[in-house]
N, C-alpha and C positions, 0 to 999 in steps of 0.2 A: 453241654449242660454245665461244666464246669466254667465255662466263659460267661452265662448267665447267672452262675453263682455270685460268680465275683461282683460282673456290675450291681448285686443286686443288693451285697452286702456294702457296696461302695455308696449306693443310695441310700443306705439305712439310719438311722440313729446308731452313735458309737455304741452304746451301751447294749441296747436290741442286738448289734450286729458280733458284738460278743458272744452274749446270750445265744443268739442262733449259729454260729462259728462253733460252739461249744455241743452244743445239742444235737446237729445236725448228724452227724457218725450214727448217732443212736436211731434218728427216724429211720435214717436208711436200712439199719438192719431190720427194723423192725418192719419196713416195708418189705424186703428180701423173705422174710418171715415167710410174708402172706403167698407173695408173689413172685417162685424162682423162678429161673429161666429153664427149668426141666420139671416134669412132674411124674411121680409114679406111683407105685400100690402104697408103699408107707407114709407120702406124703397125704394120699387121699383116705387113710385111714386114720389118720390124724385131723384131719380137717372135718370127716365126717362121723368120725366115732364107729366105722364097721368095717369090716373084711370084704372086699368084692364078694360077687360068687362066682364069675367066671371071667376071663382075661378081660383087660379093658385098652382100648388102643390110645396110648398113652400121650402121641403125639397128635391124635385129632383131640382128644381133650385140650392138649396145650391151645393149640391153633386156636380153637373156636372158647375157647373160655378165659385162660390168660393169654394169651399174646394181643388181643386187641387193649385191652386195658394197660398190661404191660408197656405196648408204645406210648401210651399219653403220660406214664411214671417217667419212663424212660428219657419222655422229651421234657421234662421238669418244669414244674410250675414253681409257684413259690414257698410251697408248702408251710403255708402261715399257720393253718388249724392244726396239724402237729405240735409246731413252734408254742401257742396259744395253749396245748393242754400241759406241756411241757412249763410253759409258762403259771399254770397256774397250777399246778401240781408242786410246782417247785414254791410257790407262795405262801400254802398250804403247809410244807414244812415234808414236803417228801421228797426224794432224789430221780430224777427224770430219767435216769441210766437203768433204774428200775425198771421200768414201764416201757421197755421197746417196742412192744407186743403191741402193746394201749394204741402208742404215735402211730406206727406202722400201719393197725388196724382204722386209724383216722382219714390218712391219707389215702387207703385205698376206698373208702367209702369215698370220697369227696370225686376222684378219678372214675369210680363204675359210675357216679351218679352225674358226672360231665359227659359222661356218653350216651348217658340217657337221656338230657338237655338238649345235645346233639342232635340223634335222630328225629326228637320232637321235632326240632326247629329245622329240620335238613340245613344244618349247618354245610359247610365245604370243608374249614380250615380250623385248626384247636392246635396252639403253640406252634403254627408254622410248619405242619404238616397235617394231609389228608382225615379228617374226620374218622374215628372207626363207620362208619357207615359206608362212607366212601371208599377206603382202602379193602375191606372185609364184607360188604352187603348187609341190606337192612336185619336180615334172621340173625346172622353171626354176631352183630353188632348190639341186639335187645337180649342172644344169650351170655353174653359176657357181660354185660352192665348189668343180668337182672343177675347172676349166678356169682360175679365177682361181689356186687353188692352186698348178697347174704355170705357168702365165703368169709368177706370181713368182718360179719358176725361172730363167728364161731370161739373166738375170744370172750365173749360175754354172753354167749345162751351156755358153754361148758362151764363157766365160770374159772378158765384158767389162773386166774391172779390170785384165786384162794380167799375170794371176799367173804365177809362173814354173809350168813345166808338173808338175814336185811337191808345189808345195804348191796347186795347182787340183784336181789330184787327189786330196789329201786332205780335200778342201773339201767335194768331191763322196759320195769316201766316210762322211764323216761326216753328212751330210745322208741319205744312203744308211741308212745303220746306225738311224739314228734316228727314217725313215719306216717300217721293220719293226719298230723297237720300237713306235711309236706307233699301229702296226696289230695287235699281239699285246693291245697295253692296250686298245684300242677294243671287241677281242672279247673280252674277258675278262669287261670290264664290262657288254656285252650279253648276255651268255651267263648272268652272275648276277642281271640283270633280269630275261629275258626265261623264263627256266626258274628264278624266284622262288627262286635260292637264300639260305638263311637261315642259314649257316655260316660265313660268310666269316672266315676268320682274320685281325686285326691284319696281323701279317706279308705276307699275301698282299694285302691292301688297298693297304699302302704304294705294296709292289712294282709294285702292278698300277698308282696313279696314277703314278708314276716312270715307266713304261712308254708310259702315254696321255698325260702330259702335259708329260712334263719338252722334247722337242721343240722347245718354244717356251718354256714356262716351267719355269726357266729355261736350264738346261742346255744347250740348242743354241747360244741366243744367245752363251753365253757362250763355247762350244767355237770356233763360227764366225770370231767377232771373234778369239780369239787366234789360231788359226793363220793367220788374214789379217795379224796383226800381229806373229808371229813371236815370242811368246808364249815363256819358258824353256820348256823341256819338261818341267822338276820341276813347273810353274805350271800346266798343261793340269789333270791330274787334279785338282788341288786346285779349281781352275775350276768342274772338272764336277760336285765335291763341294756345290760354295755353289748350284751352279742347283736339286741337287735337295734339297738341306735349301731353299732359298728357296721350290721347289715347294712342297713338301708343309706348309710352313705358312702360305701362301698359299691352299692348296686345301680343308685344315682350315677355314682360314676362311671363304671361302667356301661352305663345307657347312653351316658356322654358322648365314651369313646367310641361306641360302636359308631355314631356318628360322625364322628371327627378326633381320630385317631392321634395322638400327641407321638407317636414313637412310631419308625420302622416295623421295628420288633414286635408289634403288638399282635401278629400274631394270626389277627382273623383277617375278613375282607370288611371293608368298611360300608357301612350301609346295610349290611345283614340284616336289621329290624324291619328296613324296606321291604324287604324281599318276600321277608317270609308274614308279613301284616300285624308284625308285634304292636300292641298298643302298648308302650312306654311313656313313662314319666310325662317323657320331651312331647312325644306324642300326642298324648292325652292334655298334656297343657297347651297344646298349638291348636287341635282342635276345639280348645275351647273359647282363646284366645283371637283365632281369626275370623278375617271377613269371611262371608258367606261364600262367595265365589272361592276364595282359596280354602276353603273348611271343604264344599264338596268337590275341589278337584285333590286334593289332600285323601279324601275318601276313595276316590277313583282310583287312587294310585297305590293306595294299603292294599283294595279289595283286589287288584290286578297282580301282584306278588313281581312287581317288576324286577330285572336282573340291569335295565337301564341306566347306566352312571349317567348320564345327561337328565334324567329322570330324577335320581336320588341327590344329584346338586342344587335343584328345585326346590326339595323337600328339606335341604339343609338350608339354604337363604330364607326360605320360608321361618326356620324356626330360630333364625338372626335375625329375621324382620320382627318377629311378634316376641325376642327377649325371648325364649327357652333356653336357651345357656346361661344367662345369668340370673335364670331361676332357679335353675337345679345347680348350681355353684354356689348358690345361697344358702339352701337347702340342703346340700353335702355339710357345709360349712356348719349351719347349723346344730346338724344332727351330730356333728364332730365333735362341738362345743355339751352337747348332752350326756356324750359320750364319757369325757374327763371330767365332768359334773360327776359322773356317777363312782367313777375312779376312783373318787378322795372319800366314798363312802364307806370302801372295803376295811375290812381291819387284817390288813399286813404291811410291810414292812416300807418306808421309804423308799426301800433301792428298790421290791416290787412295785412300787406304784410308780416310781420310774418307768420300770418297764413295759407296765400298764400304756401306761401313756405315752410312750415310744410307738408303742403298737399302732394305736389308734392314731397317730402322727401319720407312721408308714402306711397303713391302708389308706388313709384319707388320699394319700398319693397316688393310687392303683394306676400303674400304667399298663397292665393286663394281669390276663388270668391262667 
């Protein structure tokens, strides 16, 4: 993890790379918080506000509730959505060292909800090692993602931070609002999988990823942190605007790579979206794009969920032949540029809005997840 640290602060903007150099101590406690490597009666009466009533076995709790999510922390990603409310809590005029609790609580939402991605998608591989599904089985794998995911609530249904009882409850409803959008997007994109639809509209694709994923990337992050930090209220929507242009070209890229992987490192198997009949960006732009004859054997090959690499090489010259890489690179590109458009609308300070736009710099780069 610490080798991946470095290159990653070696890829960064100097200033970003400060900024997260400086921060980074604090997510991790805060993730340690949520998530030790041992658990027992005081930790679980803490996290759930009661007394057992009679022994509890301490280490099939660990196993089956934190240690699969534990591995995916463990094997460290980039922890940007930390980094981002740290970022913009600190903007806001508050001290990030404060908020361990907050970052910590970030990251493990973002980790229970990557495993729940996972199973969906019978993924194999998540930062270069075994999928919780694969290492732990399908049951053990949807109880740690669904139990780890509420666990990293218990920061803001207790209201530990001592918010005033107004803005706790807006805290809530927005977390509220944005687990029903992220459940509308969930099904929407299971529903175009799993009953192979081959229609999907631009527009509707957007929407739908804005829906499943803006939650954590980035839009909540960014919602969260300001109203904890008493954000102007002209600054909220504009907030919510940078999380989802920062999604959606974020997510383009990542659609990219899953296709044609720029790094060793990255992590997963390439060609995944094959596999499992994702209709993606690429996807849906190829099937609209192509001849007739390569549109339905393009169909034939989603609907059949192949594991074929001579198969998925097809399907990648295919989407060289009809220009889908340098659509959705225009497109990243674009939504980058809407991005720092929206940047210079905030009211904080230069050296923030430096790092605003460092941000959206680095992500536009994602070489994984």
């Amino acid at each position: 993890m610490a080798r991946n640290l470095r290159k990653m602060l070696k890829n960064m903007p100097e200033s970003l790379a400060a900024f997260y150099h400086k921060h980074i101590g604090t997510i991790k406690d805060g993730i340690a918080r949520y998530f030790p490597h041992a658990v027992d009666a005081p930790f679980f009466e803490t996290v759930s506000g009661q007394v057992p009533l009679y022994d509890q076995d301490w280490p099939a709790v660990y196993d089956s509730i934190l240690l699969p999510t534990q591995e995916y922390l463990d094997r460290g990603g980039k922890v940007l959505r930390p980094v981002l409310v740290a970022l913009t809590l600190e903007a806001y005029g508050l001290d990030p060292s404060d908020y361990a609790a907050f970052l910590g609580a970030i990251e493990v939402m973002e980790d229970s909800s990557i495993i729940m991605d996972d199973y969906i998608d019978n993924s194999e591989l998540r930062r270069g090692g075994p999928c919780a599904h694969v290492a732990h089985g399908f049951p053990i794998a949807n109880i740690s993602s669904c139990t780890a995911f509420a666990l990293s609530h218990y920061l803001f249904y207790n209201n530990e931070m001592g918010l005033p009882r107004e803005k706790a409850t807006r805290l809530l409803n927005a977390f509220a609002w944005e687990h029903i959008q992220m459940a509308y997007g969930q099904i929407e994109e299971l529903y175009w999988t799993e009953s192979n639809v081959n229609s999907v509209a631009l527009s509707q694709y957007l929407q739908e990823t804005i829906a499943r994923c803006a939650f954590l990337s980035f839009r909540g992050p960014l919602r969260y942190a300001a109203i904890v930090a008493d954000a102007p209220a002209e600054d909220i929507p504009v907030l919510e605007r940078i999380g989802e242009y920062l999604l959606i070209g974020y997510h383009i890229r990542g659609d990219t790579l899953d296709m044609s992987p720029d790094s060793d490192e990255w992590g997963k198997i390439a060609g995944e979206d094959i596999t499992t009949g994702r209709r993606t960006l690429l996807i849906n732009y190829v099937l609209e794009k192509a001849e007739p004859g390569d549109r339905a054997e393009l169909e034939r090959i989603l609907n059949a969920r192949t594991t074929d690499e001579r198969i998925k090489h097809w399907v990648y010259d295919k989407v060289v032949q009809y220009g889908g890489f340098a659509f959705t690179r225009e497109m990243a590109r674009a939504y980058h540029e809407k991005t720092r458009e929206q940047i210079l609308r905030l009211h904080i300070s230069e050296r923030h809005r430096q790092l605003f736009s460092e941000f959206s710099d680095f992500a536009a780069m994602k070489r994984s997840v």
